[in-house]
py3Dmol code that shows the C-alpha trace and the ligand (Angstrom):
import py3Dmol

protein = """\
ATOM      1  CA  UNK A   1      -0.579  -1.709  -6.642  1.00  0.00           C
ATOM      2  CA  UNK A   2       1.320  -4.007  -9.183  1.00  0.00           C
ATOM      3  CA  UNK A   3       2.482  -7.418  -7.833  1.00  0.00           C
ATOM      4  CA  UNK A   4       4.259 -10.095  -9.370  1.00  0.00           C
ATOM      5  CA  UNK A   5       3.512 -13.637  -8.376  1.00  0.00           C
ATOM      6  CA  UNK A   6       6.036 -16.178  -8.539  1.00  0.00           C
ATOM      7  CA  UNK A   7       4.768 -19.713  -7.888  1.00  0.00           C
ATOM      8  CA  UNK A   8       5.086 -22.875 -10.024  1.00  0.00           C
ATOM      9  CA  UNK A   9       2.649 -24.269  -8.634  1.00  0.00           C
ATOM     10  CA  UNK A  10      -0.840 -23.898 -10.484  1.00  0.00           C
ATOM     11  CA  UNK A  11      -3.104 -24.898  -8.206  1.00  0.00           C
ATOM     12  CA  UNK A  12      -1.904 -22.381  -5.120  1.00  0.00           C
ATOM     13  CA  UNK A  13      -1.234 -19.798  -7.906  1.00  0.00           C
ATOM     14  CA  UNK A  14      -4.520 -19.802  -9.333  1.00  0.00           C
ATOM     15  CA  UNK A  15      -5.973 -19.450  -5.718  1.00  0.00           C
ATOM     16  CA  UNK A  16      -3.508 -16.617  -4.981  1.00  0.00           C
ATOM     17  CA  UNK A  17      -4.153 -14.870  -8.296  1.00  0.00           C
ATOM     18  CA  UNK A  18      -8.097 -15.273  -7.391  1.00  0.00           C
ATOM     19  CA  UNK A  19      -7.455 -13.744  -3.937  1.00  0.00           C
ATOM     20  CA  UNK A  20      -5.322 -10.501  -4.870  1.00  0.00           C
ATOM     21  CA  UNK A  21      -7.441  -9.641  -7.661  1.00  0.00           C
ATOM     22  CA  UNK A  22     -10.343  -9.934  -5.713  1.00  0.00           C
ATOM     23  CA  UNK A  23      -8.578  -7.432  -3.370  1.00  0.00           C
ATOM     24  CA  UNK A  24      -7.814  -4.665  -6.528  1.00  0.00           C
ATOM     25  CA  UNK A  25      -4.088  -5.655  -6.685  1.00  0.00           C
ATOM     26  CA  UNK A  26      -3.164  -5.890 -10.203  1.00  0.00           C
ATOM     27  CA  UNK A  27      -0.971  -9.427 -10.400  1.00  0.00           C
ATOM     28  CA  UNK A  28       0.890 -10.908 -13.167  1.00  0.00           C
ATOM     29  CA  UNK A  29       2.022 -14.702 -12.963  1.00  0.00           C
ATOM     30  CA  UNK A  30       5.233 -16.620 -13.694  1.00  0.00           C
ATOM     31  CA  UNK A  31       5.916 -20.106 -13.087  1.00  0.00           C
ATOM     32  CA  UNK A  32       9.842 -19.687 -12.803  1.00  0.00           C
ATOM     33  CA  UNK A  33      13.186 -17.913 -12.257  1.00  0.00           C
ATOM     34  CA  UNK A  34      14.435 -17.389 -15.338  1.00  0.00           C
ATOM     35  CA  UNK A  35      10.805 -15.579 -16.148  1.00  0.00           C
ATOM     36  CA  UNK A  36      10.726 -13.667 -12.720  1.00  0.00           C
ATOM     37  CA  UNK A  37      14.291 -11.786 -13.788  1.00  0.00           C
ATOM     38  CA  UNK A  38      13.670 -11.473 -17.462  1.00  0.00           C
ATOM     39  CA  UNK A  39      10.145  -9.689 -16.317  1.00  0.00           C
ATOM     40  CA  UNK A  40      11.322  -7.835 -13.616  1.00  0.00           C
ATOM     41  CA  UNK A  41      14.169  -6.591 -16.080  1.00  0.00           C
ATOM     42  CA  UNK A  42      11.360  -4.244 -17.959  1.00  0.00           C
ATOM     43  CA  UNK A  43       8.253  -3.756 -15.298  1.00  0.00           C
ATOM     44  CA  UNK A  44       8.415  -2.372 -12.199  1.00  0.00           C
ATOM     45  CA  UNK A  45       6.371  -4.283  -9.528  1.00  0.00           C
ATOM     46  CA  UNK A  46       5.136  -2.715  -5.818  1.00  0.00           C
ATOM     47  CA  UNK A  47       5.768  -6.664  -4.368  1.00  0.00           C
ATOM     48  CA  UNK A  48       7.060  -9.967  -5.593  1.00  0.00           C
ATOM     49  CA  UNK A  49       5.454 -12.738  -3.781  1.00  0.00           C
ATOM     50  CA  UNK A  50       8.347 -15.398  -4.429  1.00  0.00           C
ATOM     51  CA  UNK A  51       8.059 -19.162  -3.982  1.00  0.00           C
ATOM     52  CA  UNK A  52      11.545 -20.382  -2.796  1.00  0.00           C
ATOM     53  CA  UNK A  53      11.424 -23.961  -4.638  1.00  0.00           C
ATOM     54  CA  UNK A  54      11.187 -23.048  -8.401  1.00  0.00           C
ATOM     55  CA  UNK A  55      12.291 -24.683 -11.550  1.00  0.00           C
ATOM     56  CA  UNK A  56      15.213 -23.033 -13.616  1.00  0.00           C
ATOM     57  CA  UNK A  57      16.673 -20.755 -11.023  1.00  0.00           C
ATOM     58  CA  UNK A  58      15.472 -21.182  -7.985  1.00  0.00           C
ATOM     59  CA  UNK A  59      13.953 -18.185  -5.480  1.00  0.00           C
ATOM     60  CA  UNK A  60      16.895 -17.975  -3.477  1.00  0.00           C
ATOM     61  CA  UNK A  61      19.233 -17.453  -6.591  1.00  0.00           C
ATOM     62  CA  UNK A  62      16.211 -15.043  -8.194  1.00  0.00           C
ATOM     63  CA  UNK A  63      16.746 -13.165  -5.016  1.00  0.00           C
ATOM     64  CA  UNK A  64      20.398 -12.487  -5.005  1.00  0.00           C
ATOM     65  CA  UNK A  65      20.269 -11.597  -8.846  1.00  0.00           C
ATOM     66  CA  UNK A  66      17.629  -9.115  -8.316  1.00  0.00           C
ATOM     67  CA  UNK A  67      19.584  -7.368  -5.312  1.00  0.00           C
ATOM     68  CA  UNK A  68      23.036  -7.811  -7.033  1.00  0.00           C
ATOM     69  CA  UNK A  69      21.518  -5.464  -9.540  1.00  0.00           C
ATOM     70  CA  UNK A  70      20.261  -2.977  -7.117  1.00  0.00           C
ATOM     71  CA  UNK A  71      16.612  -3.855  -7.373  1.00  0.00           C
ATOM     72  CA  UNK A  72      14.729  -2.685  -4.186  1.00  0.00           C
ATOM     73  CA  UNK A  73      11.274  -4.078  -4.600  1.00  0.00           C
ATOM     74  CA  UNK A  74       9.714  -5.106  -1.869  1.00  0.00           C
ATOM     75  CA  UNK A  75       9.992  -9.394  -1.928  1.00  0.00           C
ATOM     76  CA  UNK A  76       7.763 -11.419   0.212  1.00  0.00           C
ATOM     77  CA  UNK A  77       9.460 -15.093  -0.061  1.00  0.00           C
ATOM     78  CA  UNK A  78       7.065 -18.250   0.678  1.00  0.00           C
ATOM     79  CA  UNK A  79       8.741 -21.193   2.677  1.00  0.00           C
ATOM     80  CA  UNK A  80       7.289 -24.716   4.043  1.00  0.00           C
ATOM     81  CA  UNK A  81       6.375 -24.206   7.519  1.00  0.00           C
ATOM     82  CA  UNK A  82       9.082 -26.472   8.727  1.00  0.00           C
ATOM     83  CA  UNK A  83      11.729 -24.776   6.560  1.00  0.00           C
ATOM     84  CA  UNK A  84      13.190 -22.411   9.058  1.00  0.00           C
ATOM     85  CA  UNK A  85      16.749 -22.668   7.792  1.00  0.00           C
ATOM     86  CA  UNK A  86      15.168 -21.571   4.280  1.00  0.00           C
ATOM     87  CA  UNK A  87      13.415 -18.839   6.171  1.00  0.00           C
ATOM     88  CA  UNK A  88      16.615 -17.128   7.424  1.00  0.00           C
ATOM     89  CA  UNK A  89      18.353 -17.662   3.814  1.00  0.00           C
ATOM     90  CA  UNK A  90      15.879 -15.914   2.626  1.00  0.00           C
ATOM     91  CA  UNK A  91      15.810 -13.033   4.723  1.00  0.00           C
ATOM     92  CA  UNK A  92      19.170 -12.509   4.505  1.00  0.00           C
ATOM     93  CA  UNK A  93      19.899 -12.878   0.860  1.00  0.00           C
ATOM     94  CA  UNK A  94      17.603  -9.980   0.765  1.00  0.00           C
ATOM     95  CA  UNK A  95      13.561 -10.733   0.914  1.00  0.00           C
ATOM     96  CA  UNK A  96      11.824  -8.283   3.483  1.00  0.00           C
ATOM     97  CA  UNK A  97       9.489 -10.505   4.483  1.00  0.00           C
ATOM     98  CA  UNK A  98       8.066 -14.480   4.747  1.00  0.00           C
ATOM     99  CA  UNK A  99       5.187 -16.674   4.818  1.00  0.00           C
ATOM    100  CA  UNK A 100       4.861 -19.949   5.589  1.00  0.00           C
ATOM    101  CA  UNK A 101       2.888 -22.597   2.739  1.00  0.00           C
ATOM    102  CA  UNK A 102       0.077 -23.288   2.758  1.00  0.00           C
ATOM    103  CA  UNK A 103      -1.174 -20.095   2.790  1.00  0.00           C
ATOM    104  CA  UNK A 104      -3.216 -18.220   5.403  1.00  0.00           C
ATOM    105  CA  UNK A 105      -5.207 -15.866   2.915  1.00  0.00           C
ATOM    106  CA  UNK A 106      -5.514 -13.384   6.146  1.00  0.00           C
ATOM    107  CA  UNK A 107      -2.247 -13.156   6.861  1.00  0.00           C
ATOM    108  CA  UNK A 108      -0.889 -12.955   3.493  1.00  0.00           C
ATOM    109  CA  UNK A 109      -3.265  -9.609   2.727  1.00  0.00           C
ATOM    110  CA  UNK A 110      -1.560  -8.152   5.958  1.00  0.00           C
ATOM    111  CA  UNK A 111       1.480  -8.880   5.341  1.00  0.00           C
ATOM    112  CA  UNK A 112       1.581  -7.473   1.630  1.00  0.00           C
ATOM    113  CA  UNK A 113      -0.109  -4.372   3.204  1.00  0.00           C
ATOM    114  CA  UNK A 114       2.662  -4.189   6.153  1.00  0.00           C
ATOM    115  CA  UNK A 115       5.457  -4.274   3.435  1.00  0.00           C
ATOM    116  CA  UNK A 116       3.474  -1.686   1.177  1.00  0.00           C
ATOM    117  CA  UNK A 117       3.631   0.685   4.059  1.00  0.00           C
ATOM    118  CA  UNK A 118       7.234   0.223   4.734  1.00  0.00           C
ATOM    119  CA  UNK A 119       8.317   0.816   0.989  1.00  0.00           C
ATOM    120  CA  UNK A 120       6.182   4.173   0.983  1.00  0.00           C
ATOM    121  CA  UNK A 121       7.840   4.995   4.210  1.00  0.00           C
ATOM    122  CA  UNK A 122       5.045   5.070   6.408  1.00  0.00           C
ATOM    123  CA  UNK A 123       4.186   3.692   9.783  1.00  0.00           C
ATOM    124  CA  UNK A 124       0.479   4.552  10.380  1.00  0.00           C
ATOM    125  CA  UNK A 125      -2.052   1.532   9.295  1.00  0.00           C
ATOM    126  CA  UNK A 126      -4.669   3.759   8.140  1.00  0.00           C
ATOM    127  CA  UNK A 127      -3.581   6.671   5.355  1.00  0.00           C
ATOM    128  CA  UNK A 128      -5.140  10.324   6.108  1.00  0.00           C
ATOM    129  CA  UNK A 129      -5.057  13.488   4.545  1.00  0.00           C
ATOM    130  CA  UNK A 130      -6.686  16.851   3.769  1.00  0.00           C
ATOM    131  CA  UNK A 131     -10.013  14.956   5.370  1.00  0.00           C
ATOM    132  CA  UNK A 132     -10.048  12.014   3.367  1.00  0.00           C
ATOM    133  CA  UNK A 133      -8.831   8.865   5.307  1.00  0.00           C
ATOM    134  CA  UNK A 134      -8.474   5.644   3.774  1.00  0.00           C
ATOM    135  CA  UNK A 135      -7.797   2.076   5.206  1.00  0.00           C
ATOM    136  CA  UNK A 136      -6.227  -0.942   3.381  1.00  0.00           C
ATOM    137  CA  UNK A 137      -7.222  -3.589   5.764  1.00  0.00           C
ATOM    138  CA  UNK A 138     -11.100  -2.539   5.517  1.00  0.00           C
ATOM    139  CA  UNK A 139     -11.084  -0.685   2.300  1.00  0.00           C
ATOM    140  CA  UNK A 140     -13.230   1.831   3.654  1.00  0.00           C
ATOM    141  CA  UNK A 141     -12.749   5.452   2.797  1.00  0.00           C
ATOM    142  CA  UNK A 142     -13.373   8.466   4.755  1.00  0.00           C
ATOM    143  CA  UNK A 143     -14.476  12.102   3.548  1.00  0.00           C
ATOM    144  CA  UNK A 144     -14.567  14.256   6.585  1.00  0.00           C
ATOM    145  CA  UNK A 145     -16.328  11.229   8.191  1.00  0.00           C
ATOM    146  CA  UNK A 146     -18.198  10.726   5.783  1.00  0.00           C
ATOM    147  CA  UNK A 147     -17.820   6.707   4.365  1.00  0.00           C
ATOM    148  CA  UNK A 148     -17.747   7.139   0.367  1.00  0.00           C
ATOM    149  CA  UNK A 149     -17.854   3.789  -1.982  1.00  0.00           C
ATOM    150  CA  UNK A 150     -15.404   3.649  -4.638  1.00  0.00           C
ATOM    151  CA  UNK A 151     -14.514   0.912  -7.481  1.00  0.00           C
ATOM    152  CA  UNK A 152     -11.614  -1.125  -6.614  1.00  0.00           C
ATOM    153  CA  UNK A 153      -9.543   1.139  -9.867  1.00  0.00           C
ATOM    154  CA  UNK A 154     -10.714   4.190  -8.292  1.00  0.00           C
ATOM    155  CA  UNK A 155      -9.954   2.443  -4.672  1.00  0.00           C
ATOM    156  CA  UNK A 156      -6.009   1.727  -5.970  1.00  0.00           C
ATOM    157  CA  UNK A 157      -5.774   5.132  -7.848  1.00  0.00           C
ATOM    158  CA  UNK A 158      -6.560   7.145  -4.261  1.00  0.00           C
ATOM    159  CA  UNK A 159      -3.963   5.224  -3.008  1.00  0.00           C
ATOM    160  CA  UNK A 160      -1.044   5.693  -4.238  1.00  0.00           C
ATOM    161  CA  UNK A 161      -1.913   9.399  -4.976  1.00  0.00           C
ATOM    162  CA  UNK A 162      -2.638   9.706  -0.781  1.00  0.00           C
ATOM    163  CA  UNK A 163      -0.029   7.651   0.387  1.00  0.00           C
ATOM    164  CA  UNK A 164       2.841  10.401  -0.999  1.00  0.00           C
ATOM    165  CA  UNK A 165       0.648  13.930  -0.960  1.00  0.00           C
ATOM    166  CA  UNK A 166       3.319  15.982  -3.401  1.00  0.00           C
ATOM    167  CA  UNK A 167       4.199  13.685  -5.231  1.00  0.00           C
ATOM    168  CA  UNK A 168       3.234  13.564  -8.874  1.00  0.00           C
ATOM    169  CA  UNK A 169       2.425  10.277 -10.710  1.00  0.00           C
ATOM    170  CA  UNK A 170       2.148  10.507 -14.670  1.00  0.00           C
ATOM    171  CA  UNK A 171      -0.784   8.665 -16.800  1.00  0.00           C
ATOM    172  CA  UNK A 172       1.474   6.019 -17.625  1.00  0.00           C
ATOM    173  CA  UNK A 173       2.643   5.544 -14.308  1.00  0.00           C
ATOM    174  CA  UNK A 174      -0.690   5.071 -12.770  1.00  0.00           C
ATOM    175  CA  UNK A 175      -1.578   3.074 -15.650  1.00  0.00           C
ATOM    176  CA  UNK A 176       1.259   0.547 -14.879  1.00  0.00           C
ATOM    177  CA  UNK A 177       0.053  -0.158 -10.920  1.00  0.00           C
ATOM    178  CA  UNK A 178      -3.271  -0.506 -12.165  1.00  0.00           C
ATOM    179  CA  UNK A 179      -3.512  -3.258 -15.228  1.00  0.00           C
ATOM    180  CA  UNK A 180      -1.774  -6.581 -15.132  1.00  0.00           C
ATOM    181  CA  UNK A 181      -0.750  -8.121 -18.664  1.00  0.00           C
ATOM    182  CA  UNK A 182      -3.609  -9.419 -19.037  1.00  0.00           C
ATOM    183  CA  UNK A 183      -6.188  -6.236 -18.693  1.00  0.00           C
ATOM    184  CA  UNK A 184      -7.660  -4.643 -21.307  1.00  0.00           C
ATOM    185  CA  UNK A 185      -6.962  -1.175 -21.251  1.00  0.00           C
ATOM    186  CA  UNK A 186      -8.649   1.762 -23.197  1.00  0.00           C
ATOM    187  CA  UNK A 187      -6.359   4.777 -23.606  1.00  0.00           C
ATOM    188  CA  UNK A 188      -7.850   7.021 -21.687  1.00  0.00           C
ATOM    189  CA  UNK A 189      -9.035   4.776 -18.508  1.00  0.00           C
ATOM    190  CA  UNK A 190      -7.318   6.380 -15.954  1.00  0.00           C
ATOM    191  CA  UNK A 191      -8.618   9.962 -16.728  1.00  0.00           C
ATOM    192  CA  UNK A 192     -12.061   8.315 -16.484  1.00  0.00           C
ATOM    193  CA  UNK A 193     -11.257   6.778 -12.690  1.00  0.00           C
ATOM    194  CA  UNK A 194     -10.019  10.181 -11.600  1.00  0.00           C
ATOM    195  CA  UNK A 195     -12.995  11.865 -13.300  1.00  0.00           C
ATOM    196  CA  UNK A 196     -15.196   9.876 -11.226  1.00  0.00           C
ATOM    197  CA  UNK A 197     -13.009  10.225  -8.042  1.00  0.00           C
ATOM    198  CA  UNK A 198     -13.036  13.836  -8.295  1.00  0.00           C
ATOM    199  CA  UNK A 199     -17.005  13.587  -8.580  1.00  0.00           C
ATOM    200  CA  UNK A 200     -17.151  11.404  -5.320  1.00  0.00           C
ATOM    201  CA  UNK A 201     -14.788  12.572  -3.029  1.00  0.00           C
ATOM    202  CA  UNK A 202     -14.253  16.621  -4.271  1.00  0.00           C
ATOM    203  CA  UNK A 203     -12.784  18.257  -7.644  1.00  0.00           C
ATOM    204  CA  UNK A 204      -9.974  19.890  -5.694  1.00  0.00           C
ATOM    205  CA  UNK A 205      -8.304  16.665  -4.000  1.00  0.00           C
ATOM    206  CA  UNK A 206      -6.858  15.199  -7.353  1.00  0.00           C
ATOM    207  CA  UNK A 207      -4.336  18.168  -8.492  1.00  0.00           C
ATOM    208  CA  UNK A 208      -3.307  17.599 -12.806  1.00  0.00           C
ATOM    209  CA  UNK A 209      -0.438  18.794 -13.292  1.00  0.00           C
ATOM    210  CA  UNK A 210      -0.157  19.739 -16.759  1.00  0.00           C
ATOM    211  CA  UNK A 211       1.966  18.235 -18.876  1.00  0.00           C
ATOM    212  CA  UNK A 212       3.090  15.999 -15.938  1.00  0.00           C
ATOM    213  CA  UNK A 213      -0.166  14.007 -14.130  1.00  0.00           C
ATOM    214  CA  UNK A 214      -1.721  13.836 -11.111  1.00  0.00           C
ATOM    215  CA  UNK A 215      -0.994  14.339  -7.068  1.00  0.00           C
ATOM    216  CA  UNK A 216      -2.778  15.268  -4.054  1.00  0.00           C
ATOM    217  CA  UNK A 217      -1.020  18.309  -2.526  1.00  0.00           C
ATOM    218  CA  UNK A 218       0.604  18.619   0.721  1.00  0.00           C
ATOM    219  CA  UNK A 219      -1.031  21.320   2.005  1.00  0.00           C
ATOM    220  CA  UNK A 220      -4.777  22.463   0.978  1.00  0.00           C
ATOM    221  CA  UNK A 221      -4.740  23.589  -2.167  1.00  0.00           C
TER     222      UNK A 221
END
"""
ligand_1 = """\
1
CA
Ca 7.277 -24.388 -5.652
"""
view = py3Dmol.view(width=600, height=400)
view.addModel(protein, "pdb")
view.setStyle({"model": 0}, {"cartoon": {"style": "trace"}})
view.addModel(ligand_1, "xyz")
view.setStyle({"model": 1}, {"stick": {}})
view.zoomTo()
view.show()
């Protein structure tokens, strides 16, 4: 999952960055509006965690831009706790979501995974299928009961192939929710993570399609 972080402050972003890295998201950083739409114009993003009080165009005006021009991601906008009236701006200019400043780390990680489910159009907390069960809030991974480690880039990869069985993702796609700006990445990284996935949790889960990428099929394959 690819989330972009929009806080001017650097002393809560470098403690937010810390936290969802730590986690396996893959964050990039920008310190204000103007930045947020000029990078949102070219990368696609899973979340944007949005600070409300920004310099150059403030979060509320980031916010209607962004849905004037039909983009749907997912925005989780971060208010004072007193701000209420901010709050309900917010929500209805078109975030999905709040959180009140200063942080709760906990709650934050919950409520990213609470929107992530919603955008992917599920309901269910913990993601299973074809005997391998994962589950964000714990990271632990099932394989017909079995508990099975994985890297965090393996961890991701799993799921966002199990959270839509059928549907393929190419190379590049995977590639994108996978490496902020700042990652180096070798060319052929992902087919390494899904070689190693397919050693750990079965060869048959991780379908390539040729020519196309990779899924996990609906029905056993
Ligand atoms: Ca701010």
């Amino acid at each position: 999952m690819r989330l972009l972080l929009v806080e001017d402050d650097v002393m809560i972003g470098e403690s937010v960055l810390d936290l969802l890295r730590d986690e396996g998201y893959a964050v990039d950083w920008v310190k204000d509006g103007d930045m947020a739409l000029t990078v949102l114009q070219s990368q696609a993003y899973d979340l944007i965690l949005l600070d409300l009080g920004l310099p150059k165009c403030d979060g509320l005006s980031v916010l209607h831009a962004l849905r004037a021009r039909q983009d749907r991601t997912p925005v989780l906008v971060a208010t004072a706790r007193d701000a209420i009236a901010q709050r309900i701006e917010g929500l209805d200019a078109g975030a999905d979501d709040y959180i009140v400043k200063p942080y709760d780390m906990g709650e934050l990680l919950a409520r990213i995974r609470a929107l992530f489910r919603r955008a992917v159009g599920r309901a269910e907390p913990v993601y299973a299928h074809l005997g391998v069960s994962i589950d964000p809030a714990t990271r632990e991974v099932l394989v017909h009961g079995q508990p099975v480690l994985l890297s965090a880039r393996e961890w991701a990869i799993l799921q966002m192939l199990l959270v839509r069985p059928g549907h393929v993702l190419s190379r590049k796609q995977i590639e994108e929710k996978l490496y902020s700006w700042k990652d180096e990445v070798s060319s052929n990284a992902v087919e390494v993570h899904i070689h190693s996935l397919r050693k750990k949790l079965g060869v048959e889960l991780i379908q390539n399609v040729r020519g196309v990428g990779y899924m996990i099929a609906k029905v056993e394959p």
